[in-house]
N, C-alpha and C positions, 0 to 999 in steps of 0.2 A: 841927752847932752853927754859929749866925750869929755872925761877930763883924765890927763895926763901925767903921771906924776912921775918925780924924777926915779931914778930905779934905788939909789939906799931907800927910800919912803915906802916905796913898791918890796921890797924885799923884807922890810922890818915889820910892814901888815903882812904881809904872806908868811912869815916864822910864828908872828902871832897867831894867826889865825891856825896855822898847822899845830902849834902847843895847844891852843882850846880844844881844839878834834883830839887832838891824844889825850889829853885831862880826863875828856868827857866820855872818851871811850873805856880810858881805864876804869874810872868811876861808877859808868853805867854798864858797860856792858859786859867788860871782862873783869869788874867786882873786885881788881886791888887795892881800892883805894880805902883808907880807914872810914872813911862816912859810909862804904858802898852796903846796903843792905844786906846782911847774908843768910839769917833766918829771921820767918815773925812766926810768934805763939802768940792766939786768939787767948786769954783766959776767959773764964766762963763770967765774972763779971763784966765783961766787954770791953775789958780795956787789954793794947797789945804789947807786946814785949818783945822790941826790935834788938838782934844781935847787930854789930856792927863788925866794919873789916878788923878791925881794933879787939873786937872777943868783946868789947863792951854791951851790957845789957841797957836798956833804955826802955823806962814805959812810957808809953805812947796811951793816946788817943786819934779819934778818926777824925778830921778836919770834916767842917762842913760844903766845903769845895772837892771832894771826891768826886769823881765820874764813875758811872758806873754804866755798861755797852756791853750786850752779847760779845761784840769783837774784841774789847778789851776795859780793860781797868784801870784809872786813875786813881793809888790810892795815895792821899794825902796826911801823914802823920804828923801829929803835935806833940814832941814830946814832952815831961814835966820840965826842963829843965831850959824850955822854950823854944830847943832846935829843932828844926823841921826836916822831915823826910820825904821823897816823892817819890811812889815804884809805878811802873810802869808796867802792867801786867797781858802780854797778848792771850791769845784765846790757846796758842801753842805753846805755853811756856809755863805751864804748868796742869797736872794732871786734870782730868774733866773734870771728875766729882769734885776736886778742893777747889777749881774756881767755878763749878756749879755753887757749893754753898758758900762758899766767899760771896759772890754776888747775892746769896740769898740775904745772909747777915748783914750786910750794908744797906740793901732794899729796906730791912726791917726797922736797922737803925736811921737810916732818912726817916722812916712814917713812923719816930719815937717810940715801938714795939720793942719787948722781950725777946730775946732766944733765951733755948737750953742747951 
């Protein structure tokens, strides 16, 4: 089904929708944005410690809705303070070895296991 709309209507979603793509772009991919993730440290209790755009430290936890894919990585954060983080990790977007054991630590922590 066609439907037609007048062109202000048509012009006013298409500005929208062009501000979401640049939000989300800034946010996610080109990381200016104050929430955008810019470093995480695993500490050795397991729990992580997300920098934000902002220089803000945040501990975190791993959600239980994490993905975890040879291709890539859904990691899902909780932080204490309730707000949530979501990165998206490809398999080229970071060095082997760190998302070789990134993936192993998370494997471990789904089947409620220790690291050191």
């Amino acid at each position: 089904m066609l439907v037609l709309l007048p062109l202000p209507l048509a012009l006013a979603g298409d500005a929208m929708l062009a501000l979401s793509l640049y939000r989300t772009l800034c946010t996610h991919i080109v990381h200016t944005g104050p929430r955008a993730v810019k470093v995480l440290v695993w500490q050795p209790s397991g729990r992580i410690i997300a920098s934000d755009g902002l220089g803000i430290e945040h501990e975190a936890t791993v959600a239980n809705d994490t993905f975890v894919h040879p291709l890539a990585i859904v990691l899902n954060l909780v932080c204490d303070d309730r707000t949530k983080f979501t990165l998206v990790l490809l398999a080229d977007s970071v060095e082997t070895a760190v998302l070789r054991e990134l993936r192993k630590r998370l494997r471990l922590l789904a089947r409620g296991q220790t690291f050191g």
